[in-house]
ChimeraX commands (.cxc) that place a marker at each C-alpha (Angstrom):
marker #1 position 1.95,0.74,18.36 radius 0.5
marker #1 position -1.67,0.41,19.20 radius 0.5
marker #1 position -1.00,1.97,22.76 radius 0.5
marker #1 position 1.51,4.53,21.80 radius 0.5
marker #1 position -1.12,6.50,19.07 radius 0.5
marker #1 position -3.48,6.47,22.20 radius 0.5
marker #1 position -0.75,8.14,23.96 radius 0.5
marker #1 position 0.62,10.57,21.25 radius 0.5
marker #1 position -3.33,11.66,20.62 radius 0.5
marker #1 position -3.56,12.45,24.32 radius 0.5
marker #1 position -0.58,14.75,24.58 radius 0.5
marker #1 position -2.16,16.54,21.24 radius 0.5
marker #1 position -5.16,16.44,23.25 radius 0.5
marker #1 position -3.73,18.52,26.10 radius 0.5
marker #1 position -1.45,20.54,24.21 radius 0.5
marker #1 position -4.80,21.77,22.45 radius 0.5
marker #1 position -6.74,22.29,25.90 radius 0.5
marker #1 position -3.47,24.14,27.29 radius 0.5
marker #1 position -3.31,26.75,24.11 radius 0.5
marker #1 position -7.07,26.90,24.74 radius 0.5
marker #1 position -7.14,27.94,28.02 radius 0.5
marker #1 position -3.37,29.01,28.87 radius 0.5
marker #1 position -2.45,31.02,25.68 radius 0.5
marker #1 position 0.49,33.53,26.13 radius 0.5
marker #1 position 0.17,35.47,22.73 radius 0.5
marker #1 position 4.06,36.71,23.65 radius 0.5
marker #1 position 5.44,33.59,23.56 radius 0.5
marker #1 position 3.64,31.27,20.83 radius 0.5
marker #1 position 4.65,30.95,17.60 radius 0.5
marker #1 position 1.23,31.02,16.22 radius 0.5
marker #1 position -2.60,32.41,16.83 radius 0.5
marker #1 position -4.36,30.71,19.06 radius 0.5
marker #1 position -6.59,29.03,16.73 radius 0.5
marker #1 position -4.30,27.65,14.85 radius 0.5
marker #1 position -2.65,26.01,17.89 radius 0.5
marker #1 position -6.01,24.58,19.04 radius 0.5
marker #1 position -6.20,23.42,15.36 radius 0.5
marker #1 position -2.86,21.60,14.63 radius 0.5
marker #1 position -3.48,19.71,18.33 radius 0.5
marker #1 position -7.11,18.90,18.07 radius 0.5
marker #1 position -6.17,17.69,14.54 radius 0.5
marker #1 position -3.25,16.05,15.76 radius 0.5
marker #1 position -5.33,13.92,18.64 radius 0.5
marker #1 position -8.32,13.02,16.17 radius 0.5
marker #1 position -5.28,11.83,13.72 radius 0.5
marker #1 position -3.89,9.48,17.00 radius 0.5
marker #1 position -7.16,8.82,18.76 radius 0.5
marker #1 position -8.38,7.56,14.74 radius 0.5
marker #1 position -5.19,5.34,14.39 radius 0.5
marker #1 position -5.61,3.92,17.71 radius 0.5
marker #1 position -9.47,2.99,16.75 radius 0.5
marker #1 position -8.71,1.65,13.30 radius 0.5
marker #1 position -5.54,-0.55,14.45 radius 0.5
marker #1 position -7.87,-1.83,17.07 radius 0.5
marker #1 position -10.41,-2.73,14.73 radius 0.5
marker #1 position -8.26,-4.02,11.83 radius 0.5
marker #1 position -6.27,-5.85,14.24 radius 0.5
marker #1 position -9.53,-7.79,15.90 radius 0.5
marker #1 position -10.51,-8.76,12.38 radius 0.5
marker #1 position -7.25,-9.79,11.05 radius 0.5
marker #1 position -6.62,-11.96,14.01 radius 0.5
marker #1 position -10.31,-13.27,13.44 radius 0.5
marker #1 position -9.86,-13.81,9.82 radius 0.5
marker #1 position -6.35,-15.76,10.68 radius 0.5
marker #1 position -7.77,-17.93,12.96 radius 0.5
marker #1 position -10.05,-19.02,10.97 radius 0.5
marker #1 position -8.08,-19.53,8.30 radius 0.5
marker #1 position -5.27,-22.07,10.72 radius 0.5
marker #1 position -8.27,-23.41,11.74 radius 0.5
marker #1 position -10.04,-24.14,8.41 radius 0.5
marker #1 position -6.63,-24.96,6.49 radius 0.5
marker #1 position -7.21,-28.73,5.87 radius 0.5
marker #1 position -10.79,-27.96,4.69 radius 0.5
marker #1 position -10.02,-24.56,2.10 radius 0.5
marker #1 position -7.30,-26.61,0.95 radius 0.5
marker #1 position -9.08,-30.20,0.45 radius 0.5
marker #1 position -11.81,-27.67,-1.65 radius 0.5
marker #1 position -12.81,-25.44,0.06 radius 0.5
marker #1 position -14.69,-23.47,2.92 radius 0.5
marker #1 position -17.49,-20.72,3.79 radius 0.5
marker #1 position -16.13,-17.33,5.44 radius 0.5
marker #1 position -18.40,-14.95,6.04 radius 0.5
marker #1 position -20.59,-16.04,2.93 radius 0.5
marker #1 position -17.77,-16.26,0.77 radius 0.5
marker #1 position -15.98,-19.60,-0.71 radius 0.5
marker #1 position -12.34,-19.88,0.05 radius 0.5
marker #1 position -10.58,-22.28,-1.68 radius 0.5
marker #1 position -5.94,-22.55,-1.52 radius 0.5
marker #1 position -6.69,-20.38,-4.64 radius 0.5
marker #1 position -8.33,-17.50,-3.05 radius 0.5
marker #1 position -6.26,-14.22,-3.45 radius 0.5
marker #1 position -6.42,-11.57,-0.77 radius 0.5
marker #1 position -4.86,-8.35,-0.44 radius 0.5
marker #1 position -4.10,-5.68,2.38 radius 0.5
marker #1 position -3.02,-2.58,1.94 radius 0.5
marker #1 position -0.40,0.47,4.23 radius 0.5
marker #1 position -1.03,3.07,6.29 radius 0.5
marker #1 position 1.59,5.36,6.91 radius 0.5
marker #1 position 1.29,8.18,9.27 radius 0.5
marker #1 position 4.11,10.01,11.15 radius 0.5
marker #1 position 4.64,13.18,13.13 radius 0.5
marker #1 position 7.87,14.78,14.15 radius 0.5
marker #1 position 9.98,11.80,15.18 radius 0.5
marker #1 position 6.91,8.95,15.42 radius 0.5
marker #1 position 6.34,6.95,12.40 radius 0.5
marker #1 position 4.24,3.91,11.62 radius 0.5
marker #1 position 3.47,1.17,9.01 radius 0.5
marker #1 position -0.24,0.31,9.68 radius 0.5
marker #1 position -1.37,-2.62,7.38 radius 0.5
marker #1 position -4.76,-3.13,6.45 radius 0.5
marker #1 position -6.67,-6.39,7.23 radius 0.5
marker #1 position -7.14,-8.84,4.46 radius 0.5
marker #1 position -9.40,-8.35,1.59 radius 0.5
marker #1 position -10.87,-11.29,-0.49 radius 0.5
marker #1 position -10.52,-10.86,-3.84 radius 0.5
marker #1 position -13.52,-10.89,-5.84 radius 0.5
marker #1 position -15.67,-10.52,-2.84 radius 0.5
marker #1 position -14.53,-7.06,-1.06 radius 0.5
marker #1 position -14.47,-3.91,-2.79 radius 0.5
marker #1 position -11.31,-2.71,-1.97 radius 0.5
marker #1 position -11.08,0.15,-4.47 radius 0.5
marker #1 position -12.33,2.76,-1.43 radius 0.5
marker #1 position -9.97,0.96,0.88 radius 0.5
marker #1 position -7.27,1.16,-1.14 radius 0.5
marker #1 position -7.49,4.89,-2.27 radius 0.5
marker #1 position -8.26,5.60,1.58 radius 0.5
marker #1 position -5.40,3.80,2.70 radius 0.5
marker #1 position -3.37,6.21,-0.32 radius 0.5
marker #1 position -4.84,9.53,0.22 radius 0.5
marker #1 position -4.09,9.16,3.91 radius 0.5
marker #1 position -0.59,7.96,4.00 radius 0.5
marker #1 position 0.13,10.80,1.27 radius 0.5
marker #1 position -1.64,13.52,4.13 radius 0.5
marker #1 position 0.06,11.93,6.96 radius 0.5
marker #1 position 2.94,9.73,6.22 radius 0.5
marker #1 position 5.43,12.53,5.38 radius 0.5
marker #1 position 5.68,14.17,8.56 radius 0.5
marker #1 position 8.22,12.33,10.55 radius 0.5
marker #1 position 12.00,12.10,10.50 radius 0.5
marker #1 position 13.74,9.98,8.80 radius 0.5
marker #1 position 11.05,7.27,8.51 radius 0.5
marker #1 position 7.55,9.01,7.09 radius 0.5
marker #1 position 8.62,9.73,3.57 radius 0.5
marker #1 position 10.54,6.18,3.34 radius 0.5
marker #1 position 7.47,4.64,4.94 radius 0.5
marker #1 position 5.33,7.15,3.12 radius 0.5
marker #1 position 6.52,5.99,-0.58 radius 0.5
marker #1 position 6.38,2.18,0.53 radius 0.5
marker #1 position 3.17,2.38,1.16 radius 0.5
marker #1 position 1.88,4.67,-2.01 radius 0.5
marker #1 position 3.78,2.20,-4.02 radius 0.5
marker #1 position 2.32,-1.50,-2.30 radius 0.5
marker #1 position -0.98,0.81,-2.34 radius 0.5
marker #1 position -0.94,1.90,-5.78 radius 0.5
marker #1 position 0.00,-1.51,-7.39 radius 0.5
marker #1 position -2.95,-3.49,-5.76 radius 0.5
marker #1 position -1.38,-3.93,-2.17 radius 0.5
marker #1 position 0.15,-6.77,-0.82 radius 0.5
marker #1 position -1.10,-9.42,-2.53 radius 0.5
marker #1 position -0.78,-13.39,-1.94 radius 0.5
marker #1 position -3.53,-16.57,-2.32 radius 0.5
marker #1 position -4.71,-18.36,0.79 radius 0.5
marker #1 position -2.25,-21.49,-0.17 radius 0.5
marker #1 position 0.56,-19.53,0.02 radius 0.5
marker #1 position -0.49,-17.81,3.45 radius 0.5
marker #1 position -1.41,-21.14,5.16 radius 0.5
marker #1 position 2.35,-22.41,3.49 radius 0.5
marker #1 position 4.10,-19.57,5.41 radius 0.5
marker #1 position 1.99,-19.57,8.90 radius 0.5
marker #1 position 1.94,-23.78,9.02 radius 0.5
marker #1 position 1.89,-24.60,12.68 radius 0.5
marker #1 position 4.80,-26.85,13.96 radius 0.5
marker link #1:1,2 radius 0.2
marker link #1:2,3 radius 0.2
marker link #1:3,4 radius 0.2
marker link #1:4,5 radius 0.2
marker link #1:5,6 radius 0.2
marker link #1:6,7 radius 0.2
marker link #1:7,8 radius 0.2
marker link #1:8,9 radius 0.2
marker link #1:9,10 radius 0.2
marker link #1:10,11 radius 0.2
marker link #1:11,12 radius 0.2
marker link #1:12,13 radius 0.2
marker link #1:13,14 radius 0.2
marker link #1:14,15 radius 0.2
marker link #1:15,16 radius 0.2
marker link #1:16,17 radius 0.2
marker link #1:17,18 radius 0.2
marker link #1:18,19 radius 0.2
marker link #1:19,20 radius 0.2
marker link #1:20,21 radius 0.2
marker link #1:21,22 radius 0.2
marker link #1:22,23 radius 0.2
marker link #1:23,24 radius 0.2
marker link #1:24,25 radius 0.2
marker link #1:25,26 radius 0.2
marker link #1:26,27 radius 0.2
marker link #1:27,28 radius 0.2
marker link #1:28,29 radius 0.2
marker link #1:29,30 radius 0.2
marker link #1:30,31 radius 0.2
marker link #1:31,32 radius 0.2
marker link #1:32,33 radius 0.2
marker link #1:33,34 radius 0.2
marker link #1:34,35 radius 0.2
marker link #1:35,36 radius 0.2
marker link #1:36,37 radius 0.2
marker link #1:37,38 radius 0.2
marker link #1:38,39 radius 0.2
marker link #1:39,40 radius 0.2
marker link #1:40,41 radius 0.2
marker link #1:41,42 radius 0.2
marker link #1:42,43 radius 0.2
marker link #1:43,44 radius 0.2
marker link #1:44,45 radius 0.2
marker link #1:45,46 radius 0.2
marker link #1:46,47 radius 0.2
marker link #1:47,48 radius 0.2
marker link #1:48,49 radius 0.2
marker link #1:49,50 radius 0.2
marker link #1:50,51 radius 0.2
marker link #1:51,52 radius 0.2
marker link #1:52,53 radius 0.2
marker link #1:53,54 radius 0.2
marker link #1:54,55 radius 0.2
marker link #1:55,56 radius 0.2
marker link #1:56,57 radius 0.2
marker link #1:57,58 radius 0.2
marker link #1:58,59 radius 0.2
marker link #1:59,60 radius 0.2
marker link #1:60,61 radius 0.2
marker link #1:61,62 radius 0.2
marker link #1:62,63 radius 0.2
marker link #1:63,64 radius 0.2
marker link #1:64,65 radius 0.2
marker link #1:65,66 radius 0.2
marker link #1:66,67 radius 0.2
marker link #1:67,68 radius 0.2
marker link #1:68,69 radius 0.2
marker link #1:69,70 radius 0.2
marker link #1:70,71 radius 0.2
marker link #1:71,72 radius 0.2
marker link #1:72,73 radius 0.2
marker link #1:73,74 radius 0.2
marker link #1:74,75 radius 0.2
marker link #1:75,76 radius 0.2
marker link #1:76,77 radius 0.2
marker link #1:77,78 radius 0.2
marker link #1:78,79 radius 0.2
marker link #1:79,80 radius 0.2
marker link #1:80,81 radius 0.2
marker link #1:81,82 radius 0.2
marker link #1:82,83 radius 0.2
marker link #1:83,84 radius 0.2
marker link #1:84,85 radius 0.2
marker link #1:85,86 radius 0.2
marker link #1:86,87 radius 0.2
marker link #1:87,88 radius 0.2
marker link #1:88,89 radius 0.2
marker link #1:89,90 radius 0.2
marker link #1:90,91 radius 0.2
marker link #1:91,92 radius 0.2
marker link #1:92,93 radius 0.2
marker link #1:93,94 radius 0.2
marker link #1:94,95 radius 0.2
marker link #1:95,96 radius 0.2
marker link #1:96,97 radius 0.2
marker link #1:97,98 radius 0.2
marker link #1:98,99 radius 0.2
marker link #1:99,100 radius 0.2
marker link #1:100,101 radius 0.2
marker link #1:101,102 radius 0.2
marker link #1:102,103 radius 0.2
marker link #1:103,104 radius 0.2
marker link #1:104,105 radius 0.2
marker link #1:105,106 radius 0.2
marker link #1:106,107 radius 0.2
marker link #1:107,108 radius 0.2
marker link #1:108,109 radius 0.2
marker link #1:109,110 radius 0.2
marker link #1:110,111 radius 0.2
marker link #1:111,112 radius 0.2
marker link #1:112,113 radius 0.2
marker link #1:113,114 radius 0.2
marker link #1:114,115 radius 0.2
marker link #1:115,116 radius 0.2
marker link #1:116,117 radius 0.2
marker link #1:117,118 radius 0.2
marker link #1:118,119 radius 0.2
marker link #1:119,120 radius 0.2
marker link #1:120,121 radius 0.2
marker link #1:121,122 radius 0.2
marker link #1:122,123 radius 0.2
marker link #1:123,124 radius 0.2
marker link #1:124,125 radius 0.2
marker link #1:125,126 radius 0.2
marker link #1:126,127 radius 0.2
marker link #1:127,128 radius 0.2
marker link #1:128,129 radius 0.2
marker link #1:129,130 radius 0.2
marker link #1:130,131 radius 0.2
marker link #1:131,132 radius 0.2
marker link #1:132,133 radius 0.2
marker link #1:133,134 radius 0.2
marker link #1:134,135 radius 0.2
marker link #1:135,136 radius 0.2
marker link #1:136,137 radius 0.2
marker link #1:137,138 radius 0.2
marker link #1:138,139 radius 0.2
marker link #1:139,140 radius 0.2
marker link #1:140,141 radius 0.2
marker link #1:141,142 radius 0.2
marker link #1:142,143 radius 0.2
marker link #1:143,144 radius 0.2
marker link #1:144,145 radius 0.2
marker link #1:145,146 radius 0.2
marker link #1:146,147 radius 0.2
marker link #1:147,148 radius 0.2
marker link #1:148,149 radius 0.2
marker link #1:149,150 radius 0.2
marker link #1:150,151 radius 0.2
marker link #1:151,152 radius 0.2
marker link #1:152,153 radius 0.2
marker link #1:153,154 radius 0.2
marker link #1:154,155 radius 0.2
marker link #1:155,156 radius 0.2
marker link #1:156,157 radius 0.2
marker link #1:157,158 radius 0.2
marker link #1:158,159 radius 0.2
marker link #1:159,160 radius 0.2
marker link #1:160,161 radius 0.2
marker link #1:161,162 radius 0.2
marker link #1:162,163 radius 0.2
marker link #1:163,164 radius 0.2
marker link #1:164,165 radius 0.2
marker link #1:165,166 radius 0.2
marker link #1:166,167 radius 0.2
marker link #1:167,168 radius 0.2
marker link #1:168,169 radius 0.2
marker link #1:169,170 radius 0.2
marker link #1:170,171 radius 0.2
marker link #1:171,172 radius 0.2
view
């Protein structure tokens, strides 16, 4: 997913340098400026997604690792992340993404937030505002994906303690 924003954000790209410098006014469908718009707009959207899933995806796997390897200790009593106690009891939360455009559509979840420690109220109205500007857009997925995530957003995100994520990602 990662790789294909990248990729959709370039083609925006270069469909915004081609109305730039190639515009036929007798055969587009709009002004010139608001073709350079919609595909500059369009890459920053992609080239943005393709950032952020990089980022959330580097400190979700961090945040994971640590957890598998720190599961005997948080659940014995406990153990330090990042200045903050865990403990089997620990709740964190992550919240959706959803962006689309034409036929493209993605789920992008959020890493994990701990409860108590991280403000997530900004997160989780950024995470809403933008899948309710860019979720909608693709067919038939962005408004299904587009209401999933407004509604996981809107009633705290997906929620779960650290005992029950350590229970469900055991290693054999």
């Amino acid at each position: 997913m990662r790789w294909l924003s990248l990729l959709v954000g370039a083609v925006f790209a270069a469909a915004g340098l081609k109305a730039l410098f190639f515009f036929d006014p007798n055969t587009a469908a709009l002004s010139r400026p608001a073709l350079v718009a919609v595909s500059l707009g369009g890459a920053a959207l992609f080239f943005f997604l393709f950032v952020r899933t990089s980022r959330v995806k580097r400190d979700l796997s961090e945040f994971e690792s640590w957890l598998q390897a720190n599961g005997e200790r948080i659940l014995a009593g406990g153990a330090s992340y990042r200045g903050a106690r865990i403990t089997g009891d620990t709740e964190v939360t992550r919240f959706l993404l959803a962006a689309s455009v034409v036929i493209l559509s993605f789920k992008i979840p959020s890493r994990y937030y701990v409860a108590g420690r991280d403000n997530v109220g900004f997160t989780k109205m950024g995470y809403t505002v933008a899948s309710l500007l860019f979720g909608w857009w693709g067919i038939p997925w962005g408004p299904i994906y587009t209401v999933q995530a407004l509604a996981k957003n809107l009633s705290g995100g997906d929620r779960t303690t650290v005992r029950s994520y350590l229970m469900l990602h055991a290693r054999a």
